[in-house]
C-alpha positions as CSV (number, residue, x, y, z in Angstrom):
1,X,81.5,110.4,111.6
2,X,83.1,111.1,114.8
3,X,86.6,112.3,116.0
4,X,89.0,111.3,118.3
5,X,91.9,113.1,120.1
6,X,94.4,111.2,121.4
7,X,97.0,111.9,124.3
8,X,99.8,110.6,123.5
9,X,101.7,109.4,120.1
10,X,101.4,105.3,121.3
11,X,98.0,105.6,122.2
12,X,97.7,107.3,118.7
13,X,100.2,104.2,116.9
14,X,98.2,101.8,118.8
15,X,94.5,102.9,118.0
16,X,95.0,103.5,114.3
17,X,97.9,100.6,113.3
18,X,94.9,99.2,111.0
19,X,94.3,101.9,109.2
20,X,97.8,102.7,108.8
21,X,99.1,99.3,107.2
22,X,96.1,99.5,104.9
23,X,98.3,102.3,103.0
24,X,101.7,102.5,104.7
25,X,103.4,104.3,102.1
26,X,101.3,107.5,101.7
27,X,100.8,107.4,105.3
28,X,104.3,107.3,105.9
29,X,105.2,110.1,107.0
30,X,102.7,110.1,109.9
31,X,103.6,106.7,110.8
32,X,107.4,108.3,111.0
33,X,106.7,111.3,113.1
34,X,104.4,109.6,115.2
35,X,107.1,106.6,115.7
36,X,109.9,109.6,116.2
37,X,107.7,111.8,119.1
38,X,107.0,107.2,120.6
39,X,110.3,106.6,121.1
40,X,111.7,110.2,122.3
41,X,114.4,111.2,119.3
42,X,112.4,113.9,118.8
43,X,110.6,116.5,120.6
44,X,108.0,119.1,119.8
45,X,106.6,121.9,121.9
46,X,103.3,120.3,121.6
47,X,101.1,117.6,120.0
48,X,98.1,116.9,118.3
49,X,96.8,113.2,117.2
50,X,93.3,113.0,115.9
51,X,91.7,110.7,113.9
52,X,87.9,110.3,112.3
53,X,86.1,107.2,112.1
54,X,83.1,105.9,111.1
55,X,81.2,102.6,113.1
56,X,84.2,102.1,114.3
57,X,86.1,101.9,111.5
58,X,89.3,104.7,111.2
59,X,88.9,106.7,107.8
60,X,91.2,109.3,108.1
61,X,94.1,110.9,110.8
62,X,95.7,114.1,111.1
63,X,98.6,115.2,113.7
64,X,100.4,118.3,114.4
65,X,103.9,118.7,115.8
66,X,103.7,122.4,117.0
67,X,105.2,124.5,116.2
68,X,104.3,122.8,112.2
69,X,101.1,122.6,110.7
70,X,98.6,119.5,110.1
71,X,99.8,116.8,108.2
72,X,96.7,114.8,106.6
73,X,96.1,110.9,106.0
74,X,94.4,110.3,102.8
75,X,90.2,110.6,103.5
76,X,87.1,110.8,101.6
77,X,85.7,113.6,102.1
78,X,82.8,113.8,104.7
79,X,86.0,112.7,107.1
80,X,87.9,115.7,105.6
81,X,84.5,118.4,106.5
82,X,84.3,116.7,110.0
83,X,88.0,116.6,111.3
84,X,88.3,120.2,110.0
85,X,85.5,121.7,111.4
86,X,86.3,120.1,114.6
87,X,89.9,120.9,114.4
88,X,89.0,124.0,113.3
89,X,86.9,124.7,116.6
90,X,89.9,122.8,119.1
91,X,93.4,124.2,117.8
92,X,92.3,127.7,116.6
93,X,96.0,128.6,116.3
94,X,96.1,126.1,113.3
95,X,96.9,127.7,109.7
96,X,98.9,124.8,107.3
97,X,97.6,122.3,106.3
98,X,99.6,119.2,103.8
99,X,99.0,116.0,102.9
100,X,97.4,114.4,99.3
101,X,96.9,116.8,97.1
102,X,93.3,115.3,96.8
103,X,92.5,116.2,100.2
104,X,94.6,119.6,100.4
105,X,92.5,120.6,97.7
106,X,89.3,119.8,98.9
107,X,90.4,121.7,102.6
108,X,91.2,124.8,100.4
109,X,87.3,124.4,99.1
110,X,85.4,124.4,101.9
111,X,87.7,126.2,104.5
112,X,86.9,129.5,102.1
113,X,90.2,131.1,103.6
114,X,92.7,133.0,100.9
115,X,96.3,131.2,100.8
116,X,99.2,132.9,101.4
117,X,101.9,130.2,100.7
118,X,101.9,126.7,99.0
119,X,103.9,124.0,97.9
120,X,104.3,120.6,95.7
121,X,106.3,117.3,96.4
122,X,105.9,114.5,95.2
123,X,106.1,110.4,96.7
124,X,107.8,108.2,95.1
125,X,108.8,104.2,95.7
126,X,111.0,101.3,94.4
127,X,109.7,98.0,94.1
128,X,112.8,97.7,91.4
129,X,115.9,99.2,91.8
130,X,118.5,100.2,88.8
131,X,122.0,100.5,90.4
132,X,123.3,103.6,89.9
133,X,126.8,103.4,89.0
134,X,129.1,103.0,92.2
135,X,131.4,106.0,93.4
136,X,133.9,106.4,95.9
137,X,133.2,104.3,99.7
138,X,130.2,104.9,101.6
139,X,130.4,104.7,105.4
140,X,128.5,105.2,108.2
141,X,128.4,108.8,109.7
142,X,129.3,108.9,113.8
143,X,129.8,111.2,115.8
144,X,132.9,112.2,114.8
145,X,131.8,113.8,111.6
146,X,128.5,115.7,114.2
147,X,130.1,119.2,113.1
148,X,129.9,118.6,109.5
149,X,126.4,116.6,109.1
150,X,125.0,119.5,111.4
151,X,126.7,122.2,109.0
152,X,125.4,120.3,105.5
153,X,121.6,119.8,107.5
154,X,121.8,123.5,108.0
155,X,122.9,124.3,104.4
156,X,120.0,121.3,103.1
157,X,117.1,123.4,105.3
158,X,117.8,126.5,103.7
159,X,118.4,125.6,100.4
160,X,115.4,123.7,100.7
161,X,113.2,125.8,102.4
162,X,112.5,122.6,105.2
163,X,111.9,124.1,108.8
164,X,113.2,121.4,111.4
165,X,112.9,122.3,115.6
166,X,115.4,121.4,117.1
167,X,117.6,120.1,114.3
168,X,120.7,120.1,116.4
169,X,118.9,117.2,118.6
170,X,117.8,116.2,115.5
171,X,121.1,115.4,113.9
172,X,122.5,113.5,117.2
173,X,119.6,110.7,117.5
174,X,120.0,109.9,114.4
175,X,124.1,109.9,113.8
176,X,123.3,107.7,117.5
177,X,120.7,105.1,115.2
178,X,123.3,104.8,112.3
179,X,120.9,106.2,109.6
180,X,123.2,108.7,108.1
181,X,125.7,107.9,105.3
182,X,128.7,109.8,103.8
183,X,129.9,109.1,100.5
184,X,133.6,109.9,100.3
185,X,136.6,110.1,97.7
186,X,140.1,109.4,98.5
187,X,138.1,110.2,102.5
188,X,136.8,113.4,101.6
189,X,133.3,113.1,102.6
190,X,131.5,114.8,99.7
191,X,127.8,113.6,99.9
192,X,125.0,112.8,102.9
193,X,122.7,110.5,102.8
194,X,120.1,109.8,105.3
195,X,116.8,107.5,106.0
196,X,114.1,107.1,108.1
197,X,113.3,104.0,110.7
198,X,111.7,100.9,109.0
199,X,108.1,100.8,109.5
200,X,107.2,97.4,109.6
201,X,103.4,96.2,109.7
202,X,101.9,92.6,108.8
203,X,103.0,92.1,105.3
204,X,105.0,95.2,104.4
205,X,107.7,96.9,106.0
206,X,108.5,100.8,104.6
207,X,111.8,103.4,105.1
208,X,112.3,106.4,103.5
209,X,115.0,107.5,102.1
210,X,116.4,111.2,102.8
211,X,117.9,113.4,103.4
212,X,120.2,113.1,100.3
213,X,122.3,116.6,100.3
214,X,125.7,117.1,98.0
215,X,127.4,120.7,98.6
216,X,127.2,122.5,95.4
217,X,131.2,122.3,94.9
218,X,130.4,118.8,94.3
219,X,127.3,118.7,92.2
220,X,126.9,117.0,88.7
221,X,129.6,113.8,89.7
222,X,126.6,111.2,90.0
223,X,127.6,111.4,94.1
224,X,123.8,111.9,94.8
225,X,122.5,109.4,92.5
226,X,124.9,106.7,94.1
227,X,124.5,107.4,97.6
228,X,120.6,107.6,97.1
229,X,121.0,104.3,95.0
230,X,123.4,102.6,98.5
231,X,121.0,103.6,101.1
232,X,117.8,102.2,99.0
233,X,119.8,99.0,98.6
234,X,120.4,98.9,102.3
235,X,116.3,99.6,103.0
236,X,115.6,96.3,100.8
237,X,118.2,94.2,101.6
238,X,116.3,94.9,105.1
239,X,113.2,93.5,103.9
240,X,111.4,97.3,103.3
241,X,110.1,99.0,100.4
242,X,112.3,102.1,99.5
243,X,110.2,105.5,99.8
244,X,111.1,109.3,98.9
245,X,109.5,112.5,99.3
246,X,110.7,115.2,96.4
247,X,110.2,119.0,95.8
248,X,107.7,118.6,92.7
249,X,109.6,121.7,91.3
250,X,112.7,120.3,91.5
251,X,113.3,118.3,88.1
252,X,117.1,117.3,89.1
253,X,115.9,115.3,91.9
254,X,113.0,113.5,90.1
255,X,114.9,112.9,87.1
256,X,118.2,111.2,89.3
257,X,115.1,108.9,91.6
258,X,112.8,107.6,88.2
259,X,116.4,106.9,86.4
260,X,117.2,104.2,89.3
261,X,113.7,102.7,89.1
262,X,111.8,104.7,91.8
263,X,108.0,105.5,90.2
264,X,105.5,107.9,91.8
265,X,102.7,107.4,94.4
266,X,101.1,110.4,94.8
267,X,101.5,114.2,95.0
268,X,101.3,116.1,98.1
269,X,100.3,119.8,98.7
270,X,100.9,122.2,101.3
271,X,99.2,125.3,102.2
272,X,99.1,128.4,104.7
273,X,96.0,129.8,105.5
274,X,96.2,134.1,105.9
């Protein structure tokens, strides 16, 4: 096994593409970051890009946006023991670790370090969707509605315990993409919907869908379940397959996804090494 560092996030797109399409939804969210940090709309305060391969062949990749932790590609685990110990040895500031749950667990094994936070979400996709029923008009955010998708990010961060660097950045490029959505009634915005760029490889093309945040004034209406059910719509009438990434204690959220036909990948972990 043997592990490369790579400079920069193209060099890092460009090197391990293969390995990427081979299981685009699971690696999503690398794919997403990566693409993000590629084309500028966002920026870290630094950058890590490894992956571990084996005769040439990629098995596994891990990147860091700092100041986050590691996220992890899905690996067997000889790759797992060899990017850690080398990452382990290069980036000795490095404490969290996500990504399967598979892998996360095997880390926690054979790092022998106590945890001193964790967490559960789960993926989910929709090769099938079940229309929610269809609520108020859905729009396009611009920049006219900045001060309020900034102020409802802020609220969705917290309440979610998400950390996001530079969010204010953030919330411009991608009002600036069109990949927010407000759901309204009678032009009161009282939903956000958002989703990521569409990955597209040889075959399959992947988006994922989120954030989807409804102030609590406006809870229990359906708003979330029909602006979630819009902007999934949107990803496959654009050719992609429809991903999500949910807080595995959150049982509102999974029950509103399964109900409009999203079923689950796989289960991700995240932990924080003392």
């Amino acid at each position: 096994m043997e592990v490369q560092r790579y400079q920069s996030a193209a060099e890092f797109l460009l090197a391990t593409k293969i390995f990427r399409s081979q299981d685009p939804i699971r690696v999503g969210l690398i794919t997403s970051i990566a693409t993000s940090v590629e084309n500028g709309s966002r920026t870290y305060e630094d950058y890590y890009w490894w992956s571990v391969t084996s005769d040439g062949e990629v098995k596994g990749l891990a990147m860091r946006t700092v100041p986050y932790g590691y996220v992890l590609s899905p690996m067997p685990e000889i790759a797992i023991q060899t990017l850690y110990s080398v990452i382990s040895e290069n980036d000795v500031t490095a404490k969290e670790f996500a990504g399967p749950k598979t892998v996360i667990d095997f880390l926690e094994e054979i790092s022998n370090a106590p945890i001193v936070e964790e967490e559960s979400e789960l993926i989910y996709q929709n090769n099938s969707l079940t229309p929610a029923t269809s609520i108020g008009q859905i729009r396009t955010g611009t920049y006219e509605d900045f001060d309020l998708i900034f102020k409802w990010m802020q609220e969705f961060m917290k309440e979610t315990s998400l950390r996001s660097f530079n969010l204010e950045t953030m919330v411009r490029n991608t009002i600036e993409s069109g990949r927010y959505s407000l759901l309204e009634i009678s032009g009161t915005p009282v939903c956000l919907g958002g989703n990521s760029d569409i990955q597209r490889f040889e075959g399959i093309s992947v988006a994922r869908v989120g954030p989807i945040y409804t102030p609590i004034e406006h809870r229990k209406k359906g708003y979330a379940s029909a602006l979630t059910s819009h902007i999934t719509a949107k990803l496959q009438s654009m050719g992609a397959v429809a991903t999500l990434y949910t807080q595995a204690d959150n049982p509102t959220s999974n029950k509103i996804y399964q109900e409009i036909g999203y079923t689950l990948v796989d289960q991700n972990r995240r932990i924080v090494f003392a």
